[in-house]
Backbone bond lengths (Angstrom), bond angles and torsions (degrees), N, CA, C in turn:
res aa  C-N    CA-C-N  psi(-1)  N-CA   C-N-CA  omega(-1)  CA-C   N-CA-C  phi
1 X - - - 1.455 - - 1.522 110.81 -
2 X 1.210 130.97 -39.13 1.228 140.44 177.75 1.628 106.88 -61.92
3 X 0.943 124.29 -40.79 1.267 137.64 156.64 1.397 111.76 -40.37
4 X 1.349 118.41 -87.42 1.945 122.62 166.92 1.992 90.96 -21.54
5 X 1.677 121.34 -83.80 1.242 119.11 -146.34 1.738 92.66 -55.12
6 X 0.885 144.70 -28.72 0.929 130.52 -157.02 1.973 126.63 -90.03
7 X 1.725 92.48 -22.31 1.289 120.60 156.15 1.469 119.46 -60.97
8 X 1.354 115.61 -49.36 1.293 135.23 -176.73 1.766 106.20 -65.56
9 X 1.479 112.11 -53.48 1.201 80.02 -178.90 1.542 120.19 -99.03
10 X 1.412 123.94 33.85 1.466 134.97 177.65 1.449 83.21 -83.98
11 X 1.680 115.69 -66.14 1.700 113.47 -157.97 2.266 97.62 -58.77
12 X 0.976 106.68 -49.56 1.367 108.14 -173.44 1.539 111.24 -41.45
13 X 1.365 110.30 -44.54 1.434 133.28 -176.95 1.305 96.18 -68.46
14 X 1.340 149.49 -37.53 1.442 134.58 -129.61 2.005 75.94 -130.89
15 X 0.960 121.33 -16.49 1.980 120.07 176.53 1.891 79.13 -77.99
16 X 1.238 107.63 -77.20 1.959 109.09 -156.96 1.698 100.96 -40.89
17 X 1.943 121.31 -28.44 1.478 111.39 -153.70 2.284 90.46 -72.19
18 X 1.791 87.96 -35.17 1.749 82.94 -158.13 1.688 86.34 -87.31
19 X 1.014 134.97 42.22 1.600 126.32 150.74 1.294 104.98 -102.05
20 X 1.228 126.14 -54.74 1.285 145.27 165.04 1.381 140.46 -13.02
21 X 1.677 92.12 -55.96 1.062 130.88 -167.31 1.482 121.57 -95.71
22 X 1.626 98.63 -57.88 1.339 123.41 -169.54 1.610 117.13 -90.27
23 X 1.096 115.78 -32.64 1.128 129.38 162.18 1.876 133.26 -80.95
24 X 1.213 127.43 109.94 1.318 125.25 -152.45 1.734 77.92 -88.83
25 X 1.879 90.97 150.30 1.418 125.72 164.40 1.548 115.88 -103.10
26 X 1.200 125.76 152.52 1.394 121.97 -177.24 1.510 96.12 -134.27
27 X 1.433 123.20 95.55 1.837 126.59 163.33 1.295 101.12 -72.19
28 X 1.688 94.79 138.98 1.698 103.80 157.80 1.435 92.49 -157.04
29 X 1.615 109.80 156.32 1.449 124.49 -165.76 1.730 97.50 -86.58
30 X 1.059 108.02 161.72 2.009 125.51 176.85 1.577 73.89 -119.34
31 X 1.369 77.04 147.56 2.043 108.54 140.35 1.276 122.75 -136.85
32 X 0.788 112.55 152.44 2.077 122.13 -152.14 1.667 78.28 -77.95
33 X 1.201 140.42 -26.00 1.463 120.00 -170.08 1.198 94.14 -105.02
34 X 1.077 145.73 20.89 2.006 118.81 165.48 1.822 91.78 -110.99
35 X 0.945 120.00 119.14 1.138 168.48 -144.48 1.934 102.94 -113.76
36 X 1.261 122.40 142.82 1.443 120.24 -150.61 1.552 98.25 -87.50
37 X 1.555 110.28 -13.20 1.878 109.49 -167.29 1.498 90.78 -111.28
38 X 1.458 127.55 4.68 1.496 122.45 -173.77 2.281 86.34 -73.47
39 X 1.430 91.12 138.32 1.419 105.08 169.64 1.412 117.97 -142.58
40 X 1.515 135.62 -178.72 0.877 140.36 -131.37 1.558 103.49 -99.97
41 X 1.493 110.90 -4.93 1.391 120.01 -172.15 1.406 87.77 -99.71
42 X 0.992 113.19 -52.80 1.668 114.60 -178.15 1.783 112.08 -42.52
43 X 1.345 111.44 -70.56 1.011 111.65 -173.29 2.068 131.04 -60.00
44 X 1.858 91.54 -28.15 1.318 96.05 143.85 1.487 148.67 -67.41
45 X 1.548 109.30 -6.13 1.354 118.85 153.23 1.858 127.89 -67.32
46 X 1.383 80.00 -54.93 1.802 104.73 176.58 2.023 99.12 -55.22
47 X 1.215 110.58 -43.12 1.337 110.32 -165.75 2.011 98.51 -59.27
48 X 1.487 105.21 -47.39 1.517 127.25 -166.99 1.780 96.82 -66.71
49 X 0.994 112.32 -44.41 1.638 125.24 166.70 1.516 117.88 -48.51
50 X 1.304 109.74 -47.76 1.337 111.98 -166.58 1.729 92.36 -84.51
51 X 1.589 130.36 -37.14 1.360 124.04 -169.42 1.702 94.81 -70.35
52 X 1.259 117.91 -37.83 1.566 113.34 -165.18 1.977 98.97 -67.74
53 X 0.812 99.74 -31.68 1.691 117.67 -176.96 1.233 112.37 -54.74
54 X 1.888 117.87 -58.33 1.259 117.70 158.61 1.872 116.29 -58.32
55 X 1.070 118.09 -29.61 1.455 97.05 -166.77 1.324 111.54 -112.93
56 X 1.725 96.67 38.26 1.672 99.39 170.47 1.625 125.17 49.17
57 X 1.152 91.74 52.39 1.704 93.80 -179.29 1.623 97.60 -112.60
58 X 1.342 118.87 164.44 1.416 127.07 140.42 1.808 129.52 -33.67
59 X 1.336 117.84 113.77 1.265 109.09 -178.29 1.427 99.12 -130.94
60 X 1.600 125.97 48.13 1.121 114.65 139.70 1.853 121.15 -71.10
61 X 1.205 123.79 -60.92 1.412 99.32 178.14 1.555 124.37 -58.19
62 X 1.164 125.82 -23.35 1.471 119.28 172.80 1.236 104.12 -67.33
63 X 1.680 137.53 -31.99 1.570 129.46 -162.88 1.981 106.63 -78.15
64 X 1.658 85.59 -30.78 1.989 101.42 166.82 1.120 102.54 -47.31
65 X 1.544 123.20 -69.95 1.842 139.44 -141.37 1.948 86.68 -77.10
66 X 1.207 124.33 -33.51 1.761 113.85 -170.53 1.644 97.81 -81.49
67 X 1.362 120.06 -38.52 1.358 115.44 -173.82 1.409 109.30 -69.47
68 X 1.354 127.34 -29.53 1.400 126.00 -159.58 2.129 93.63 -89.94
69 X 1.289 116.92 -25.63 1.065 148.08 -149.83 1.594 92.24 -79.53
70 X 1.293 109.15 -58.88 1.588 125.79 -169.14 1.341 114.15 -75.15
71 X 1.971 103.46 -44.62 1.739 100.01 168.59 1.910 117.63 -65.42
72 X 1.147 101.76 -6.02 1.548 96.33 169.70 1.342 111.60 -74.28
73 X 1.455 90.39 -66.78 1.548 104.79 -170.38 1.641 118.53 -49.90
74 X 1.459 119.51 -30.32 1.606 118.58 176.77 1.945 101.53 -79.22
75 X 0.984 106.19 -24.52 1.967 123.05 176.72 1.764 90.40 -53.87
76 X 1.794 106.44 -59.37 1.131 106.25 -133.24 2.017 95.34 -79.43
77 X 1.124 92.61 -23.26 1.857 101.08 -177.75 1.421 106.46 -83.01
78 X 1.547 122.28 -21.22 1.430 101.70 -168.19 1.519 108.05 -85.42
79 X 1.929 112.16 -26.69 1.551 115.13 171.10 1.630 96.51 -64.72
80 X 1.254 139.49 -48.44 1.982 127.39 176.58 1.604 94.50 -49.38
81 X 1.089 135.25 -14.31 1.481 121.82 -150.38 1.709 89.27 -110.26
82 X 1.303 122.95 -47.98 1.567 125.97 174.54 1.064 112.12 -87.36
83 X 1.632 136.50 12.62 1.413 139.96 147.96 1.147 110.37 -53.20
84 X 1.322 100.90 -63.56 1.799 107.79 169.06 1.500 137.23 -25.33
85 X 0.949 118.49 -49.52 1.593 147.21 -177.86 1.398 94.89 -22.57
86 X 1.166 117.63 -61.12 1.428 117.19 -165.41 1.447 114.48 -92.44
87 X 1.050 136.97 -19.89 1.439 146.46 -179.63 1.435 103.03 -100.05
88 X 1.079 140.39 -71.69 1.486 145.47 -136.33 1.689 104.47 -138.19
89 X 1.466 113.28 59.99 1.850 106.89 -176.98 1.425 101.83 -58.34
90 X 1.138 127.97 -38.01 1.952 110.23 -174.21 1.364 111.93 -54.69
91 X 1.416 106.68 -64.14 1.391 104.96 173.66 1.886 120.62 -51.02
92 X 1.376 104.77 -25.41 1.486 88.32 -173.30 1.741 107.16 -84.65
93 X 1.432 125.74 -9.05 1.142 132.67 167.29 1.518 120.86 -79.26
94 X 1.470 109.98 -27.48 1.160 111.33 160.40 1.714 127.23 -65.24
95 X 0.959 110.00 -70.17 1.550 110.10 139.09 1.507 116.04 8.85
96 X 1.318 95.67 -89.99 1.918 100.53 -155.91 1.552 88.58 -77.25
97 X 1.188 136.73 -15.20 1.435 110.07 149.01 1.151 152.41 -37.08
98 X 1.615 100.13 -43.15 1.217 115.95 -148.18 1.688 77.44 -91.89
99 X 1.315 119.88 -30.09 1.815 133.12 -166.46 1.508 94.74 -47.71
100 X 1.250 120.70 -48.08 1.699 140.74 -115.32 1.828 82.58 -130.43
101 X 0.987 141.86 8.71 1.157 153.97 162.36 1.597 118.91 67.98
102 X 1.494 108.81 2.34 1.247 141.03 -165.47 1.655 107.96 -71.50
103 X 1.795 100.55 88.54 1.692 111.17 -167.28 1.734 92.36 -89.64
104 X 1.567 96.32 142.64 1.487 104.41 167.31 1.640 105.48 -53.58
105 X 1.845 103.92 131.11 2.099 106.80 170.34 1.289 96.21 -59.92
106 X 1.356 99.92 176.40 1.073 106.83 168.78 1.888 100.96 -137.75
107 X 1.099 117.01 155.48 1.344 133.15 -165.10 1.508 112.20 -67.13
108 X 1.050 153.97 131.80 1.362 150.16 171.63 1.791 113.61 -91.26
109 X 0.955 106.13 3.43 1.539 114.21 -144.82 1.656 111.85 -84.17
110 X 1.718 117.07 124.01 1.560 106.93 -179.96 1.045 107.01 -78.32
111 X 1.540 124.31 -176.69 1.423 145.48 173.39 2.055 91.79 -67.54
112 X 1.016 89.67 -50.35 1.991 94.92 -174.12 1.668 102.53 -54.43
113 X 1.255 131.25 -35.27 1.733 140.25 -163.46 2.063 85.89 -90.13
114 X 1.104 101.01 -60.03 1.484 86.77 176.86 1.653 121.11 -74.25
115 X 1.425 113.59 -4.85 1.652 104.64 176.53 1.889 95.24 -83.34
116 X 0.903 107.56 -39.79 1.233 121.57 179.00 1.254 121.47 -39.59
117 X 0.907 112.76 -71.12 2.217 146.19 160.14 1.719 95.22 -45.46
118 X 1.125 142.20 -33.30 1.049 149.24 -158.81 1.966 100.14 -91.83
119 X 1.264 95.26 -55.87 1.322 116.31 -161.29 1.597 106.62 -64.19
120 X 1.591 116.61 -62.89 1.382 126.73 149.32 1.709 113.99 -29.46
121 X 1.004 132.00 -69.60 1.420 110.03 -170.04 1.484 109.58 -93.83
122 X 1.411 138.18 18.91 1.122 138.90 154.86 1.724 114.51 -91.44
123 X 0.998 112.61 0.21 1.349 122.41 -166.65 1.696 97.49 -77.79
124 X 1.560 129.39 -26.88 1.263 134.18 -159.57 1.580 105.26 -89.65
125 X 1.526 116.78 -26.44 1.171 116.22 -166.44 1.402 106.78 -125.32
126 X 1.049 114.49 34.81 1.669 127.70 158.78 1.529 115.60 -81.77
127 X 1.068 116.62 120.08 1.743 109.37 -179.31 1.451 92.24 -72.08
128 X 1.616 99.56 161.85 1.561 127.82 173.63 1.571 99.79 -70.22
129 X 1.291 121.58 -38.90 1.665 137.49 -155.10 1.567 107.01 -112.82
130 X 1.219 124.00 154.95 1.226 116.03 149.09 1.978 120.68 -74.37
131 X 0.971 115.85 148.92 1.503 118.16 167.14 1.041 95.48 -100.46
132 X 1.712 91.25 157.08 1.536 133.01 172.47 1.158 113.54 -100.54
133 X 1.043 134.85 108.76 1.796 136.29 -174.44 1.721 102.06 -88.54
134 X 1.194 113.53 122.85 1.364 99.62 163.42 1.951 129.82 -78.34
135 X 1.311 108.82 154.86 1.039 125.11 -167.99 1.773 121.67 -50.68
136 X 1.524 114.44 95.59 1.597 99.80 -174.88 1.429 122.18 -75.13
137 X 1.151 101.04 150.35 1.564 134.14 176.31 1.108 104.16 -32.35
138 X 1.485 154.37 126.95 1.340 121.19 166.13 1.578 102.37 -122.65
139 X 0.848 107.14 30.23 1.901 125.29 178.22 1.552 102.18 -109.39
140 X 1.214 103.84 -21.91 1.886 93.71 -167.32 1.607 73.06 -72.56
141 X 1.918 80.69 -178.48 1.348 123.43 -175.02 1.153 110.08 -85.63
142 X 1.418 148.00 141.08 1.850 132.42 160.59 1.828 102.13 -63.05
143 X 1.615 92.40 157.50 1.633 90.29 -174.16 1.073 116.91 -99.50
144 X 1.467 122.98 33.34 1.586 138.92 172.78 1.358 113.39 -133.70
145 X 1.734 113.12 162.27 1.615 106.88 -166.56 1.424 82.18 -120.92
146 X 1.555 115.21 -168.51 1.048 137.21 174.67 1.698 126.85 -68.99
147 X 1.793 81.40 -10.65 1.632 85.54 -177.58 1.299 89.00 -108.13
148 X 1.166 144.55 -34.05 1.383 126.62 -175.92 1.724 109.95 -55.44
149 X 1.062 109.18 -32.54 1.924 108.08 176.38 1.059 104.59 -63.33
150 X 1.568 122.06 -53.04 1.612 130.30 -179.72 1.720 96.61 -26.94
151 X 1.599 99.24 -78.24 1.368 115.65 -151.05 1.968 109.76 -78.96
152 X 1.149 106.05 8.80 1.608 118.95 162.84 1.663 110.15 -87.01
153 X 1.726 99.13 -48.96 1.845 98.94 173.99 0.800 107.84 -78.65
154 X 1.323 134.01 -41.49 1.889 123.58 172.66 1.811 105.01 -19.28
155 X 1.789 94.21 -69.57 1.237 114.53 -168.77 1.613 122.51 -47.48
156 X 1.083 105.10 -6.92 1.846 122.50 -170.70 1.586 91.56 -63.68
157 X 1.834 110.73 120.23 1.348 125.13 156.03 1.982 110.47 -59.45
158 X 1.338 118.73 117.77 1.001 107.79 -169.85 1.803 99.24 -98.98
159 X 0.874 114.08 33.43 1.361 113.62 164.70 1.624 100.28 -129.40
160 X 0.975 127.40 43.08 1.739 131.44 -171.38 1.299 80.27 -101.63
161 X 1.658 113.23 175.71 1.277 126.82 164.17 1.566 101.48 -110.50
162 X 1.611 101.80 173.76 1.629 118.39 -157.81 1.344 97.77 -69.15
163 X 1.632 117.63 144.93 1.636 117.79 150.45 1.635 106.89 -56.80
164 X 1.778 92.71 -174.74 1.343 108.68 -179.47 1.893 102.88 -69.17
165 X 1.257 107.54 -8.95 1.903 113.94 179.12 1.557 103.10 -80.01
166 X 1.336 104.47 -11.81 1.713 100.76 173.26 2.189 100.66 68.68
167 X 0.862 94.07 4.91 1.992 109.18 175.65 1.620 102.44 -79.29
168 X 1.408 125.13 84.20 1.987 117.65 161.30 1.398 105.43 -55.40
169 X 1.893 86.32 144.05 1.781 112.81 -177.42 1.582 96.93 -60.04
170 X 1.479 119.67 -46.30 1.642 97.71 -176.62 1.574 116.56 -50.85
171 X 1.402 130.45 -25.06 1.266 120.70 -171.91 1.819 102.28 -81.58
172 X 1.039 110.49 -50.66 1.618 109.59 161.19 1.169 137.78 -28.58
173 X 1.856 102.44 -50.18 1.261 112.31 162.38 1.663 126.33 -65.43
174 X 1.177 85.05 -68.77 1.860 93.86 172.42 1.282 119.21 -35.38
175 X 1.608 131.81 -31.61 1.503 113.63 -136.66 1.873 75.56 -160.16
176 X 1.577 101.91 51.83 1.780 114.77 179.55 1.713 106.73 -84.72
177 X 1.521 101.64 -47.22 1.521 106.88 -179.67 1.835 115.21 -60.90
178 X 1.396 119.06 -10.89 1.530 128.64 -161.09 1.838 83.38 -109.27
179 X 1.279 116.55 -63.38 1.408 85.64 -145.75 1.901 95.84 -116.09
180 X 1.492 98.10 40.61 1.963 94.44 158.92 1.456 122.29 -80.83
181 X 1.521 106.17 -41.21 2.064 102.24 165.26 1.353 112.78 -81.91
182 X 1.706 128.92 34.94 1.432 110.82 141.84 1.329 98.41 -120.07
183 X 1.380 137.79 -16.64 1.599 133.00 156.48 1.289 91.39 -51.62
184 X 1.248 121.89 -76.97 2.128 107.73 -152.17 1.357 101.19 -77.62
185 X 1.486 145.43 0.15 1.431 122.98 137.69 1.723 122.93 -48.35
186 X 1.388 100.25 -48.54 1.195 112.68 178.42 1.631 128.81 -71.78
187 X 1.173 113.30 -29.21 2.029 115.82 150.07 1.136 107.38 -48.38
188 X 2.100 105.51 -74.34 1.385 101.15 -178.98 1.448 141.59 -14.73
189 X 1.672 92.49 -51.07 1.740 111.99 -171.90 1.830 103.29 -51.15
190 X 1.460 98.65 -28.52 1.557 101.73 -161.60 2.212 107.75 -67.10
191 X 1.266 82.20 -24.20 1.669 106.59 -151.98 2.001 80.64 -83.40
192 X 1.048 133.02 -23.47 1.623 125.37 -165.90 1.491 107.17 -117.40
C-alpha cells in the first residue's frame, strides 16, 4: 500500500509541476474602490479632478461631469448585467451582486469547530463492532474501461473547486485525452 500512496503522490506532484510550470499565470492587483461599471471615461474625469485639485481650481463643474458620468456608467453595466438573464444566469447573478454590494462571507471556522461538527454527526454511523470485509478478488476485472475515465474527465465542471489533490477540474477537463491511462492505471492498481 505504501507503494500505491507513494505512486499517487509522484503522479499528483508531476500534474501540480506541469500546471505550474507549463501553464502561464497573469497577476494583477484589485482595489476595493474600482468598482465593475468604473470605466475609462470615468476614471478620466477623476484623473482631471485630481489635476484640478492640485492646482486649486473650482471643481464644482468637474464634480457635475463625474456624477452624471458614473450614473451612466452603473446604467450602462447593469443593462450588460440583465443581458445576461437569458444566456448566462451565473454570470448575471454575479453581476447584481457585485451591484448590491453583496461580498462573498467568508468562513470563521477552526479545524477544532469542524472536528467537532464532524464528530457529532459521525457519531450515528459508527458500528458498535468492528467489520470483517471479505477478501477481494484480485483476478476480476475493474468495472470501468478506459473510456469510461475519458468520459468522467471530459465531464469535469471546470469551474469546480480543487480536490483534497489540490488538481482543478479545468485541468482534468482540458487535458482528459493525456492523462485517462494514468488515472485508469491508477484505479486499476486498487483492483490488484
Amino acid at each position: 500500500m505504501d507503494d500505491f500512496d507513494q505512486t499517487v503522490d509522484v503522479i499528483t506532484g508531476y500534474f501540480q509541476f506541469c500546471i505550474e510550470v507549463a501553464i502561464p499565470v497573469k497577476h494583477f492587483k484589485t482595489y476595493s474602490n474600482n468598482h465593475p461599471w468604473m470605466n475609462n471615461a470615468v476614471k478620466d474625469l477623476l484623473k482631471a479632478k485630481h489635476q484640478l485639485h492640485r492646482d486649486n481650481e473650482d471643481l464644482g463643474p468637474i464634480n457635475a461631469k463625474i456624477k452624471t458620468e458614473i450614473q451612466a456608467a452603473k446604467h450602462k453595466y447593469k443593462d450588460k448585467v440583465m443581458s445576461r438573464a437569458s444566456t448566462n444566469p451565473k454570470e448575471m447573478w454575479r453581476g447584481l451582486k457585485l451591484m448590491m454590494g453583496c461580498g462573498e462571507g467568508e468562513a470563521y471556522n477552526t479545524i477544532a469547530d469542524v472536528d467537532d461538527l464532524n464528530e457529532f454527526f459521525c457519531r450515528f454511523e459508527r458500528p458498535a463492532q468492528p467489520v470483517d470485509l471479505p477478501e477481494v478478488d484480485s483476478t476480476r476485472e475493474p468495472p470501468f474501461t478506459p473510456d469510461d475515465v475519458t468520459a468522467v474527465l471530459r465531464s469535469c465542471k471546470p469551474s469546480s473547486s480543487c480536490g483534497p489533490d489540490n488538481i482543478p477540474g479545468w485541468f482534468l477537463k482540458h487535458y482528459h485525452s493525456e492523462l485517462s491511462q494514468i488515472i485508469y492505471l491508477l484505479f486499476t492498481c486498487c483492483f490488484s
